[in-house]
N, C-alpha and C positions, 0 to 999 in steps of 0.2 A: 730094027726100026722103032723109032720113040712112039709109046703108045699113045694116043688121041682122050683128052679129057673134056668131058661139059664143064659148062662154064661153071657150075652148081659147085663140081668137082673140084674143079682148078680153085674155085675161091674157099671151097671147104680146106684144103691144101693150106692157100695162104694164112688164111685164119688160126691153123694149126702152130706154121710156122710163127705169126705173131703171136698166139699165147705161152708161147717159149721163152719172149722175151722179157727182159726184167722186169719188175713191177715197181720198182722202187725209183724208176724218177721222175723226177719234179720238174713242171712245165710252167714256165712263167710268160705270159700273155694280158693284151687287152680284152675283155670281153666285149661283143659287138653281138647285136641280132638276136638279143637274148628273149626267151618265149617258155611260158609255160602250158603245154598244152591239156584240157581236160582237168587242171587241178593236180597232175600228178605226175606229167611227163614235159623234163626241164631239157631244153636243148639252147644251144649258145655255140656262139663260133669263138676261137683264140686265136689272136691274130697279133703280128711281130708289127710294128709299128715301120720300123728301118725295110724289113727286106719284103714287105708285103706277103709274107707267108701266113695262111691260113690254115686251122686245124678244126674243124667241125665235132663237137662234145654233146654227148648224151648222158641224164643222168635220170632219176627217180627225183621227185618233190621230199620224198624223206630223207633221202642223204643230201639231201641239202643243209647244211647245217648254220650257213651262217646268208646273211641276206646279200644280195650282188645285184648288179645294173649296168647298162651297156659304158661302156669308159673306164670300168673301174679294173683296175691292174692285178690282177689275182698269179696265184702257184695253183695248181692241178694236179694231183695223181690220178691212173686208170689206167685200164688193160685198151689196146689197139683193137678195133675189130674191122672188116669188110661185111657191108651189109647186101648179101644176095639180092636181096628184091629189087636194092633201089643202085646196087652197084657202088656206093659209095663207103669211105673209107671214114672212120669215126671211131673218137675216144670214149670208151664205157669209164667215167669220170665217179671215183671214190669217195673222193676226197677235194673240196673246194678252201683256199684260204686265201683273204684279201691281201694286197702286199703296199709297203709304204704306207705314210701316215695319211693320207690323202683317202686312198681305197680303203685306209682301216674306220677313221673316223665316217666316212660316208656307209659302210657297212653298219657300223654303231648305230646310225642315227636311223637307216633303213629299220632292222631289226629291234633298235626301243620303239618306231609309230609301231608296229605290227602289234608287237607286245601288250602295250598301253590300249589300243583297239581292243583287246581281249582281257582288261580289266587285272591284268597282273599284277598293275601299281597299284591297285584302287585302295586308300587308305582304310576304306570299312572292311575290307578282307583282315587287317594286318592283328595279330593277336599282342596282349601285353604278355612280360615277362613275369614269370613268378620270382615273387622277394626274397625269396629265402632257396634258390636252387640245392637238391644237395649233390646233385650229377653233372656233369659239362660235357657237353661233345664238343672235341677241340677237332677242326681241322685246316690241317696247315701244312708246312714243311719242317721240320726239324733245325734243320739248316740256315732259315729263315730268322732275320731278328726279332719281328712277327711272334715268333713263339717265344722267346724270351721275354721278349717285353709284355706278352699278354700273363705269363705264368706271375712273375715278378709284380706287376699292378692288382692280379688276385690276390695274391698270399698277404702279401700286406696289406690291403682293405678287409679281404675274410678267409682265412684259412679255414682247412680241415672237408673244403669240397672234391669231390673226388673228379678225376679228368679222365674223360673215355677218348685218348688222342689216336688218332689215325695220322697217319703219314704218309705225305700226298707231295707229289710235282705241284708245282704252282706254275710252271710255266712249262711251255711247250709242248709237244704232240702225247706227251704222256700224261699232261694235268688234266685234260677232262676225264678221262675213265678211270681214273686215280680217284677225283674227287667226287664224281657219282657213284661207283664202288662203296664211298665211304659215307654218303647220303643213303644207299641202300641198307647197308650194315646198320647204321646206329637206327634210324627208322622201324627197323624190322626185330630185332635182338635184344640193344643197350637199354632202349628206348631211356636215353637222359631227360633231365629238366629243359634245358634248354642248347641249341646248336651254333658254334661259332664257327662261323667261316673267315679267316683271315690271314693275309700276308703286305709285305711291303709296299712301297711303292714303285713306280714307274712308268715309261711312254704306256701307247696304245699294242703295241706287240708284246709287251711281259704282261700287260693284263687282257690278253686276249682270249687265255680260257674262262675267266671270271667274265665275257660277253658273252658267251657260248648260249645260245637257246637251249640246248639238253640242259646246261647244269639251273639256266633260270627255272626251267619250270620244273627243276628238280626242288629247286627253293621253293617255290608254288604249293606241289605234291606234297610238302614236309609236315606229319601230321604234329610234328614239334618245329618249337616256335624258331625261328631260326633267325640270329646276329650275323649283318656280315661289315667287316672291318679289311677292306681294299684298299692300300693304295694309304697316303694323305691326305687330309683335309680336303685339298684341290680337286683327287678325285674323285669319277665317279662310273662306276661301274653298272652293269642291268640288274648283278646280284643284288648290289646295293639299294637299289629301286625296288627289286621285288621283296627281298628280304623284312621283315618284320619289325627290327629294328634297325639303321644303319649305322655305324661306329665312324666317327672318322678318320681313328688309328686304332691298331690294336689296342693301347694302354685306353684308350677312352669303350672299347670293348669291354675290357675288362672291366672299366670303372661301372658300365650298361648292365653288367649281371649278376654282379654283388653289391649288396650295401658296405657301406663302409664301417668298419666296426666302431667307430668314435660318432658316425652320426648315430649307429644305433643306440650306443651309451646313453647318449644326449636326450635319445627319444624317450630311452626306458624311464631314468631319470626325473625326465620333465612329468611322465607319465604316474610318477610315483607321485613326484611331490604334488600333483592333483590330485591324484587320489587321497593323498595325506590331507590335504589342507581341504578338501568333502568332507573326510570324516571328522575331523576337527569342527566343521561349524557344525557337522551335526549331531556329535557329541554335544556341543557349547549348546545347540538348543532346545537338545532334552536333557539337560541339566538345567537349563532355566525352567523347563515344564515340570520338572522332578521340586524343584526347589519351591517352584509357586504352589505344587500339590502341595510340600510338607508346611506348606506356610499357613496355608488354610485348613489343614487336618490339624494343626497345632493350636490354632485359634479356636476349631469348634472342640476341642477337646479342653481347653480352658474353660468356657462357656461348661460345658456338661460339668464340668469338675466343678466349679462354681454352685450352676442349681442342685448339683449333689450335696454341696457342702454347705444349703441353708436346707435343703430337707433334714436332713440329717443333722442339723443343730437343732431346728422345729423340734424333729421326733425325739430328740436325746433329753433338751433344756426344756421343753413347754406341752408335755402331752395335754395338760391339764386346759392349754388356750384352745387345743385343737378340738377339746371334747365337749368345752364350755359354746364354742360356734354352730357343733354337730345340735347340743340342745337348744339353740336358739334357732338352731335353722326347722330341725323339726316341730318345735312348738309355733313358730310361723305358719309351716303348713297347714297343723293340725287349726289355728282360728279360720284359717281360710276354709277349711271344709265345713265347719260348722256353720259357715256365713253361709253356705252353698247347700246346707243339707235341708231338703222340701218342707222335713216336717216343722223345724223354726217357722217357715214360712206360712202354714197352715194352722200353727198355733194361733197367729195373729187373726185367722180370722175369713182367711181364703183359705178355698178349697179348687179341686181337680174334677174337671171335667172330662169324660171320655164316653165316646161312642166307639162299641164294636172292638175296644182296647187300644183305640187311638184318642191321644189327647186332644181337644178340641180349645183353639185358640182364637175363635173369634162366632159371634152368633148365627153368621148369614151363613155356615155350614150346618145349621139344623134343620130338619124339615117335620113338618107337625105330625104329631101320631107317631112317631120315633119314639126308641130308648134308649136313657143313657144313663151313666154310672155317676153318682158326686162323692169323693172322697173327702173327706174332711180330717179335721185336727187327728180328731177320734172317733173311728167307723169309718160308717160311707153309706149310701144309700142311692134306690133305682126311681128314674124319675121316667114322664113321660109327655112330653110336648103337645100340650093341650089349644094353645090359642096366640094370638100375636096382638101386641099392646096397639094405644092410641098413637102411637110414634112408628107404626108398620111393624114394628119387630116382632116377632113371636114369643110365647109368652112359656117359661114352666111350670109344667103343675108336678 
């Protein structure tokens, strides 16, 4: 007799049976009824457009990796499961990737607002390159013309930098964790000068791990400054946006992170013959300062040579003028003191007046009954203020 299972059972059963089955295929669907719930829990229905078959998908907000909305045509991987509680039957979804250029471009454009919200592009973030790199982180594919043409554009602007190259998928399910791998490595180890990211061009499916949100905000995270050179001119990628500098081919990468050895020449150069032609005017102006000094230290030094050379004929050819002025000049002095000497003056006939040993220059400093001294020619004698004349004055006896 077949033995009797609970339902718990019988779907623990199936469950088992479905994780038996492969993992490895690819489910291609419209997305419809898509919801995130709480911020972290992504559910969405897949559904056949022709036979009306629907397939109900559950995933996590973190493996979510790229942006999606109801319409848009995506591939799927994940494991099968039957959910006990609720009875139903649902894909545990790994891996999400939009399909056609329609679903690819409208993924793009979801996933740059998101990005640009969170300031990834904001130009005040983005660092300059240093001028003189002497390290490079290259990554890219080998295989790639991309690397040919970046090495080729260096060596001939400036050789002798050293290149820390990794080697990376550029496209398909192995180019993201190739090229975060290689963002982790040089970051944490090599630490170069500066970081290129670059390869060729193409639609929106060959550059659709350069969209990838893991590798932009690997760009973001990069504590070195990171180049990225995607595609042609025409396009344009999220690395590109986030990246620090953007290239618009590899060779114009290249051109971004070396100088060129011929403008540097130019610069040195230019930079000399400035400095040459500084030091030229101002040598030129302290030789004019040099020259005006010797011009007037030449000048006072004729002058001295000059009053030396009548001293010195004076003293040599005429002592006899110089001695004949010396006794005229003294015999001048000597009448002037004589003119000046008191006692001439008391010969004639005046004499000196002094009270107390001061000489006495007018009468109304006498007072009567006083004494005072009068010198004369020859002698002197003490007097004593007796009376004051008919004219008020005081009179001496």
């Amino acid at each position: 007799m077949t033995p009797s299972l609970s339902v718990s059972q019988y779907l623990e059963l199936v469950n088992v049976s479905l994780g038996q089955m492969p993992r490895d295929f690819v489910i291609e669907g419209e997305v419809s009824d898509f919801r995130v719930a709480q911020g972290k829990w992504v559910s969405f229905d897949l559904k056949d457009e022709k036979d009306q078959a629907l397939l109900k998908c559950f995933m996590t907000a973190w493996q979510l990796k790229t942006a999606i909305e109801d319409g848009m045509r995506v591939q799927v991987k994940g494991a099968p499961k039957i959910y006990e509680r609720f009875g139903t039957f649902k894909l545990n979804v790994t891996d999400v990737e939009p399909v056609g250029e329609g679903a690819l471009k409208r993924a793009y454009e979801l996933l740059k607002k998101k990005l640009e919200s969170e300031g990834l592009f904001d130009l005040s973030r983005k660092r300059s390159l240093p001028r003189f790199p002497e390290r490079i982180g290259l990554i890219t594919s080998r295989d790639a013309a991309a690397y040919g043409d970046f090495l080729r554009i260096l060596n001939n602007r400036w050789s002798g930098v050293e290149i820390l190259f990794h080697q990376v998928h550029v496209q398909g399910r192995e180019a993201v964790p190739d090229i975060l791998e290689a963002f982790a490595a040089l970051g944490s180890l090599h630490r170069p000068d500066v970081i290129v990211l670059t390869r060729g061009g193409g639609g929106l499916e060959d550059l659709q791990a350069f969209n990838d949100e893991r590798i932009a905000r690997a760009i973001y995270a990069s504590p070195i400054p990171v180049v990225c050179a995607v595609g042609h001119e025409r396009d344009e990628s999220l690395c590109d946006l986030v990246a620090d500098v953007r290239a618009s081919t590899p060779s114009n990468a290249a051109e971004r992170v070396v100088p060129s050895r011929e403008d540097v020449r130019y610069e040195v150069q230019t930079l000399c013959d400035h400095l040459f032609t500084k030091m030229e005017d101002a040598l030129r102006e302290r030789v004019t300062v040099i020259d005006e000094a010797t011009r007037r230290v030449s000048f006072l030094l004729e002058r001295q040579k000059e009053r030396l050379a009548r001293v010195s004929e004076d003293l040599v050819s005429g002592p006899e003028f110089w001695f004949s002025r010396l006794r005229e000049r003294l015999a001048s002095h000597e009448r002037v003191l004589k003119e000046l000497n008191p006692k001439r003056v008391l010969a004639r006939g005046y004499s000196i007046v002094r009270s107390g040993g001061r000489v006495l220059t007018s009468v109304s400093t006498l007072e009567v009954g006083s004494l005072i001294q009068v010198q004369f020619a020859a002698g002197s004698a003490q007097a004593q203020v007796r009376r004051v004349n008919e004219k008020g004055q005081q009179t001496l006896v």
